[in-house]
C-alpha positions in Angstrom: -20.5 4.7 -5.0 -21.9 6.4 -8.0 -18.7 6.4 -10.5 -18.0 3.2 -10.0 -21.4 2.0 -11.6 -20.0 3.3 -14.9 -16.4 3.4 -15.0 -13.8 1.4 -14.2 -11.7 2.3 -11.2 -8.9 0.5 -9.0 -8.5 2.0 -5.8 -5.1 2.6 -4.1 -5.4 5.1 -1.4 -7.7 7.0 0.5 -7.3 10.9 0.7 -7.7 10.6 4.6 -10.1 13.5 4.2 -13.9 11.1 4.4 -14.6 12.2 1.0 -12.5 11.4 -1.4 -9.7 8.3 -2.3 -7.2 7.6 -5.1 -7.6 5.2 -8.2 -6.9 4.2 -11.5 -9.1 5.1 -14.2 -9.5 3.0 -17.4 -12.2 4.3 -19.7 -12.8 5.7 -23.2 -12.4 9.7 -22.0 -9.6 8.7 -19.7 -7.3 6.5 -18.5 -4.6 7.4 -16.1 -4.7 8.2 -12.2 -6.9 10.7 -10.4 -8.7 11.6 -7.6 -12.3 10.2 -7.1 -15.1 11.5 -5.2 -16.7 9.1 -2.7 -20.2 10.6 -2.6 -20.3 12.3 -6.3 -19.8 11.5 -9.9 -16.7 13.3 -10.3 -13.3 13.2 -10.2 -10.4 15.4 -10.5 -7.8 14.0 -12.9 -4.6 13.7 -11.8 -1.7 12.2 -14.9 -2.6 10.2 -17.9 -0.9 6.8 -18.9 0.9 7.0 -21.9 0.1 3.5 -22.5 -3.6 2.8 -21.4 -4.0 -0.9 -22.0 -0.5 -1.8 -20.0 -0.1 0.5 -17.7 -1.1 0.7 -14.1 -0.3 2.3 -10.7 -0.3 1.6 -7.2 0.7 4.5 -4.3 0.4 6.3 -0.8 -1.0 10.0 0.2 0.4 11.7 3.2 -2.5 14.4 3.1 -0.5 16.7 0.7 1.8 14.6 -1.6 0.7 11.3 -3.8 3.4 9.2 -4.7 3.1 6.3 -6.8 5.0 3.7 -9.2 3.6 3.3 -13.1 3.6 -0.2 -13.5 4.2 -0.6 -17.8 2.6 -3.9 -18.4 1.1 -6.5 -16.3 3.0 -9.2 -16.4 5.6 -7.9 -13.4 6.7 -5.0 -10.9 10.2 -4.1 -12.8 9.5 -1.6 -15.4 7.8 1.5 -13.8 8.1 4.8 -13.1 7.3 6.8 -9.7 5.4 10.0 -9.4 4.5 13.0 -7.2 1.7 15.4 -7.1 1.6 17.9 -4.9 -2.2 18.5 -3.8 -1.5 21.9 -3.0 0.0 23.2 -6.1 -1.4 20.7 -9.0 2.4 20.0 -9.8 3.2 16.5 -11.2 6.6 15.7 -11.4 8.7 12.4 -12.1 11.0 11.0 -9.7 12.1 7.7 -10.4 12.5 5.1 -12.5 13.4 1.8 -13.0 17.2 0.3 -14.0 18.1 -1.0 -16.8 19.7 -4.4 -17.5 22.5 -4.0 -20.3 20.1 -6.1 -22.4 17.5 -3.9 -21.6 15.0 -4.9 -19.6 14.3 -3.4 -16.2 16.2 -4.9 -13.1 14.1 -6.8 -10.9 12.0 -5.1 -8.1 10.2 -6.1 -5.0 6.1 -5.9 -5.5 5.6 -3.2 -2.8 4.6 0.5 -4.5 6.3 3.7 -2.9 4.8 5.2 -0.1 4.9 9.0 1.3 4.5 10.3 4.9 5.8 14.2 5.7 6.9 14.5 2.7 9.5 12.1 1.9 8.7 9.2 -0.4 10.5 5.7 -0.3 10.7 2.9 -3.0 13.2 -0.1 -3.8 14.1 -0.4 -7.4 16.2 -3.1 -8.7 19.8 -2.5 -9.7 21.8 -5.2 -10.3 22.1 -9.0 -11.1 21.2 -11.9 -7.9 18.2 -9.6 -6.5 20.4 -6.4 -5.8 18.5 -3.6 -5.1 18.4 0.0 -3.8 16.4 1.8 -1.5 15.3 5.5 -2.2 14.7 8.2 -0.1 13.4 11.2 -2.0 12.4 14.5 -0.4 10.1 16.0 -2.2 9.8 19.6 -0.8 14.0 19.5 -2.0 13.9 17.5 -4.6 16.5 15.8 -3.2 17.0 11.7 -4.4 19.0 9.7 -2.1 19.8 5.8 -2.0 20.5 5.2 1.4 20.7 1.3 1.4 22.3 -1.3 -1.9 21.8 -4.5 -1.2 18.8 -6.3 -1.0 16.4 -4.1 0.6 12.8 -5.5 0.1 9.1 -3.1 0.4 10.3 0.1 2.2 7.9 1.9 4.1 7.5 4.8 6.5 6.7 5.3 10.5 6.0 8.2 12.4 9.0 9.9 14.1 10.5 10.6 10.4 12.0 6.1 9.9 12.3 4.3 7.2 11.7 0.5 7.6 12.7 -2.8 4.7 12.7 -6.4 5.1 16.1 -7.6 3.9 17.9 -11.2 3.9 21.3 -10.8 6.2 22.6 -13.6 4.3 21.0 -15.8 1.1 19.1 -18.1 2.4 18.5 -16.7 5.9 14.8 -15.3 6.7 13.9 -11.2 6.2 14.0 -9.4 9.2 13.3 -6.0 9.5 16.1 -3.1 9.6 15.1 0.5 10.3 17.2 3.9 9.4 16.1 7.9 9.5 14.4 9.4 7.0 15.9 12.5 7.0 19.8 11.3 7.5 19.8 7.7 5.9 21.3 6.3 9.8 20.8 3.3 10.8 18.4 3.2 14.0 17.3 0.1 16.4 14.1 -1.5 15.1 11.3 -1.1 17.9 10.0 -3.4 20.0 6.8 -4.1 17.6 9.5 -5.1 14.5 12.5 -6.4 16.0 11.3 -10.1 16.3 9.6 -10.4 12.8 11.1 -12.5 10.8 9.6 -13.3 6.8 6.7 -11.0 7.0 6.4 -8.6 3.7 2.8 -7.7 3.7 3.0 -5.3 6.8 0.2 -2.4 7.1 0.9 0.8 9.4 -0.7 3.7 9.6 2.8 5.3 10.9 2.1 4.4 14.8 0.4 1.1 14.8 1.1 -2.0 12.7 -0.9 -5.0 11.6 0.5 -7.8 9.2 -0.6 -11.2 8.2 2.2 -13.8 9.1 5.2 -15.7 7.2 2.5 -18.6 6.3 -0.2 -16.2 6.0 -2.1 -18.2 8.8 -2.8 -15.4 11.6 -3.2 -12.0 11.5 -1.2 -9.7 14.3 -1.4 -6.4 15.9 0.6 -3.8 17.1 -1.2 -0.9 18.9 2.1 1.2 18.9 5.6 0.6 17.8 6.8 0.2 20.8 4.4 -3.1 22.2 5.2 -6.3 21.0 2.6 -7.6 18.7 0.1 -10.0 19.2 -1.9 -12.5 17.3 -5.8 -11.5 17.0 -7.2 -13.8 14.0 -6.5 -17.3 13.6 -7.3 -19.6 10.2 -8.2 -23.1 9.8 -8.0 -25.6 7.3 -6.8 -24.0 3.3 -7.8 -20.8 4.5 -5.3 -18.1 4.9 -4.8 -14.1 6.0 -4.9 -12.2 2.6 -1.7 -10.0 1.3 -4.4 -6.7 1.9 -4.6 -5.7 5.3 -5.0 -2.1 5.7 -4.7 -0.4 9.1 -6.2 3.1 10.4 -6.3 4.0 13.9 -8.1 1.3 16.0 -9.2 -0.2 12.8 -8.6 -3.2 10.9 -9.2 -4.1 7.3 -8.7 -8.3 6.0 -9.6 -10.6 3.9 -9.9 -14.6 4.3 -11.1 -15.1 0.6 -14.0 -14.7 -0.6 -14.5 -13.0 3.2 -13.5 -9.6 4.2 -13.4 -8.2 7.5 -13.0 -5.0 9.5 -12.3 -5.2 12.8 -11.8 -2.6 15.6 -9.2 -4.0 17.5 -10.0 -1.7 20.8 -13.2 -3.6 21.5 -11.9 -6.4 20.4 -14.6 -7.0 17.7 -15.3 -7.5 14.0 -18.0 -7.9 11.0 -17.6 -9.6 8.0 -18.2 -6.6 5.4 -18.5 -9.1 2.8 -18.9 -12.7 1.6 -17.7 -11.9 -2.0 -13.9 -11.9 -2.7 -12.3 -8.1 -3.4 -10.2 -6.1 -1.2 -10.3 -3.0 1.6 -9.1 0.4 1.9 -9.3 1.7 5.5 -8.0 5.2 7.4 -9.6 6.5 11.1 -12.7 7.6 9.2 -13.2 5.9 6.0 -13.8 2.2 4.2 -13.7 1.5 0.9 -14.5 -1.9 -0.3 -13.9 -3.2 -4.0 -15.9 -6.2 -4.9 -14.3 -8.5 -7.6 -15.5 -8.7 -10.9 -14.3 -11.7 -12.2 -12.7 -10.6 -14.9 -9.3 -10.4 -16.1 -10.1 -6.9 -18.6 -8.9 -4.2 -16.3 -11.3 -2.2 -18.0 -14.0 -4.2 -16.6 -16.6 -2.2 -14.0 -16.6 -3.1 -10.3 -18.7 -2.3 -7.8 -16.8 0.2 -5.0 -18.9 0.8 -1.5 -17.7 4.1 0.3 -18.5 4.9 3.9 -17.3 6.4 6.8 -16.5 4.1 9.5 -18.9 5.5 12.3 -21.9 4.6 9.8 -20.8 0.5 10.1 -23.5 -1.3 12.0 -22.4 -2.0 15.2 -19.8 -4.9 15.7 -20.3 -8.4 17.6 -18.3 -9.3 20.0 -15.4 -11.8 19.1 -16.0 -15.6 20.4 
């Protein structure tokens, strides 16, 4: 990918369009997040980081809006910021923040950045002492900022028919299962068939319709092929090795890691190819992969190679022993 030979870029979130995904950018000219070309040296920049050398970003794109939390520092999730750019219009806008503590440091949050489908973004933010939390509902063709859940709501994210969808605790001590409410209205709704038995998972993938998620132990890898099948289990580990916390999902396909190996796998045919031997992560939609090898380094600065390619140009995929 010919920018990423230069400059240093960290992925996020692909544009959905073939051509194009979302990263951050740390170098000398800029630093901040924008959107990079797969194909060409360019890239439209998006919002500077006030603070180059701590900050960072993670996010979603629903095909119009990118939404995603400023991480200040690196040393935790807590302090950040979210933000919305509206593709259509070039509009940046804040729309969240973290808490405050009353000795001033930021509440603590759950690791999972916001995420964006039709638009209406969702985040949990921190907001009290023993883990309490909020969960945000923010429509962004409104502006309207709702909290529709305080407790201890834990990585929100969206499904198609306009639900929202946490892991929380019932009780301390008790495993995460998954609750469910509308988008639009905040109500409580039954979990479907796919998520109402899962119980301690936290690194679930959708792509609003289908799910995929690595387990409590992080020892098999399980599918959904709509929300309303119960999922089954299509990758197995053995020995130390264990289902990474990166699995991506579009369509049919299926993006893992069992470091240093990564994966993509169409689940319809029931096959897969090892993309790499090297450790790094995937980004994965119906058309696209994007695969960052790591460097090595701890500089965030530091250039890593980024392969780009649309999926129908993979070489074609064994069939699963």
């Amino acid at each position: 990918m010919p920018l990423s030979r230069t400059t240093s870029l960290v992925p996020w979130t692909l544009a959905h369009d073939g051509r194009s995904f979302f990263a951050t950018v740390y170098s000398s000219a800029f630093s901040g997040v924008a959107r990079i070309s797969g194909t060409k040296k360019t890239m439209t920049r998006i919002k500077p980081f006030p603070d180059p050398g701590n900050d960072q970003a993670d996010g979603a794109f629903d095909g119009r809006w990118l939404v995603w939390n400023e991480y200040h520092g690196f040393d935790s999730f807590d302090d950040f910021t979210v933000w919305a750019w509206d593709s259509r219009t070039g509009q940046v806008r804040q729309i969240g923040a973290a808490k405050q503590a009353p000795d001033g440091r930021s509440w603590g949050s759950s690791w999972r950045q916001a995420d964006v489908r039709g638009g209406i973004a969702t985040w949990a933010q921190g907001s009290g002492p023993n883990e309490l939390a909020e969960l945000h509902l923010y429509d962004l063709r409104t502006n309207d900022d709702r909290v529709v859940r305080i407790g201890h709501p834990l990585a929100p994210f969206l499904l198609a028919g306009h639900l929202v969808a946490w892991a929380e605790r019932p009780s301390p001590g008790a495993r995460a299962k998954m609750y469910l409410a509308s988008a639009p209205t905040g109500t409580s709704v039954q979990a479907p068939r796919a998520l109402r038995g899962l119980r301690d998972v936290f690194g679930l993938a959708t792509d609003g319709r289908r799910i995929a998620y690595p387990d409590g132990p992080y020892r098999s890898l399980w599918w959904s092929p709509s929300l309303q099948a119960a999922p089954r289990k299509i990758v197995g580990t053995r020995g130390a090795d264990h289902i990474d916390n990166s699995v991506q999902i579009g369509g049919r396909y299926i993006g893992f890691g069992i470091q240093p190996r990564l994966f993509v796998g169409d689940v319809k045919m029931r096959r897969y190819v090892k993309i790499s031997g090297h450790s790094g992560y995937t980004r994965i939609d119906a058309t696209s992969l994007l695969v960052l090898y790591a460097t090595g380094s701890k500089d965030p600065a530091s250039v890593g190679p980024i392969t780009f390619v649309r999926l129908r140009d993979l070489p074609p995929m064994p069939a699963c022993s």
